[in-house]
N, C-alpha and C positions, 0 to 999 in steps of 0.2 A: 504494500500500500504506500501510498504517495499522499502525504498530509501536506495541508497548507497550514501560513504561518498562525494560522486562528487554531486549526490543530483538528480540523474538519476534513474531509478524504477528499482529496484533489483527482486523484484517480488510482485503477489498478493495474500494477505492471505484473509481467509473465517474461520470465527469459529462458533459455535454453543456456543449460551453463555443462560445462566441462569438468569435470573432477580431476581437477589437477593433481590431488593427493596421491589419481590411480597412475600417472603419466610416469612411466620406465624409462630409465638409459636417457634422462635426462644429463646430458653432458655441457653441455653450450652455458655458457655462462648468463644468468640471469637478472642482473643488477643491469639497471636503468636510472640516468640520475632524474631526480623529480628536485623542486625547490624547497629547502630546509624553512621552518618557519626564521631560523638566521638569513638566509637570502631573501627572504620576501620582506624581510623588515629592513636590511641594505636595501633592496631595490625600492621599496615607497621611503626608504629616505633620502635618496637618492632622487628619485622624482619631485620632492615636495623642495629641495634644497634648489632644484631647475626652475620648481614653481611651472609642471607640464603635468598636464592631465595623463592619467592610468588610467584604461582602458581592459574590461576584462573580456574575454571568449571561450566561450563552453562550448567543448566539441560534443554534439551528443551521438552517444552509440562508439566511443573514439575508439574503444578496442574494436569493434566489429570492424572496423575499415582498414584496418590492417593487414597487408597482406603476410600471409606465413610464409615464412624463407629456410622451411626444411620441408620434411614430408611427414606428415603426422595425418592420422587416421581416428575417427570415430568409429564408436558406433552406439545407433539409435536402438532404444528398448524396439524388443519387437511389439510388444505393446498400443506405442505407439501407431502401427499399422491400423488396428482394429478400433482407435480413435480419429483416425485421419485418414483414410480408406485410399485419398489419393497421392499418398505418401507411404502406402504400402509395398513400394518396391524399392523404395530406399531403407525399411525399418530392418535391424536384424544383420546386415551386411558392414561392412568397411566401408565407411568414406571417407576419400581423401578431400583436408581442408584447403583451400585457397585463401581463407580471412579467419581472422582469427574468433575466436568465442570469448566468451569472460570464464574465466575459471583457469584457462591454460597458466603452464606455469612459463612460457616464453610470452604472452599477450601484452603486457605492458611493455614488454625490450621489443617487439615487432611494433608497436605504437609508433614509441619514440623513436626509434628509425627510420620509421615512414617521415615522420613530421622534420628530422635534424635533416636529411635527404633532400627535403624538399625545402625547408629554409635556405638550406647552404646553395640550393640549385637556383633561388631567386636571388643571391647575392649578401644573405646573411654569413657571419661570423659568427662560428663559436668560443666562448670564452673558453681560456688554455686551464682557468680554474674553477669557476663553476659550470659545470660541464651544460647546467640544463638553460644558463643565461647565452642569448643570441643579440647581436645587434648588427646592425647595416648605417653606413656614414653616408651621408651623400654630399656632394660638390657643394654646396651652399652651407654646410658645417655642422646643417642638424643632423639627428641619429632619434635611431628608434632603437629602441631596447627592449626583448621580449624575454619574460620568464617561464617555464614553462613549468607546469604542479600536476601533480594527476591525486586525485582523488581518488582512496578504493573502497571507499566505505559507498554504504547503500544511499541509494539517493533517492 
């Protein structure tokens, strides 16, 4: 469930999550940097001392649009078939992911990579020290400065 701030149901959500705890022969290294509440109190003091508006953006569904960069495989209860009649030839079998689910234990390091990839490919920089701070200079002297946080609590 999805409360609003009066504490009344805003709506109900349903996801399809991963059991990451089941995931074997996890080798690949799994740390992703996100923003420390120490870097997000640097960066809005850092802002407020520019006297320049912060700006926030919420990716929604951000792990789903990650593409997965091994080969990992599901699989759906067969269950499911007999609830979803037209997804009965997907339930029971192996499927291979292309995007990622919530629950994996690579999802957030396949995020973050999609998004540094793509920063860096519009002409952001990543800081040499905090890994998840990006900024872009431009000819006229201004700079945008982006932090990046991820969230893993329920939302």
């Amino acid at each position: 469930m999805k409360l609003k701030s009066d504490g009344t149901l805003d709506k109900l959500k349903n996801r399809l999550v991963v059991r990451g705890d089941l995931q074997k022969n996890v080798e690949e290294d799994t740390w992703s940097p996100t923003a420390s509440f120490r870097a997000l109190k640097l960066f809005l003091a850092h802002a407020a001392r520019l006297r320049v508006w912060v700006r926030q953006l919420d990716f929604i569904g951000a792990f789903l649009q990650a593409k997965v960069r091994s080969r990992i495989f599901v699989k759906l209860p067969a269950i499911y078939g007999s609830l979803f009649p037209e997804f009965k030839q997907y339930c029971g079998v192996p499927l291979r992911l292309l995007k990622s689910l919530y629950g994996m234990t690579l999802s957030g390091k396949y995020w973050y990579q999609d998004l540094m990839e793509f920063l860096v490919s519009i002409g952001f920089t990543q800081s040499t020290v905090i890994r998840c701070l990006f900024f872009q200079k431009y000819p006229d002297g201004s700079v945008i400065f982006l932090l990046n946080y991820v969230d893993l609590g329920p939302d």
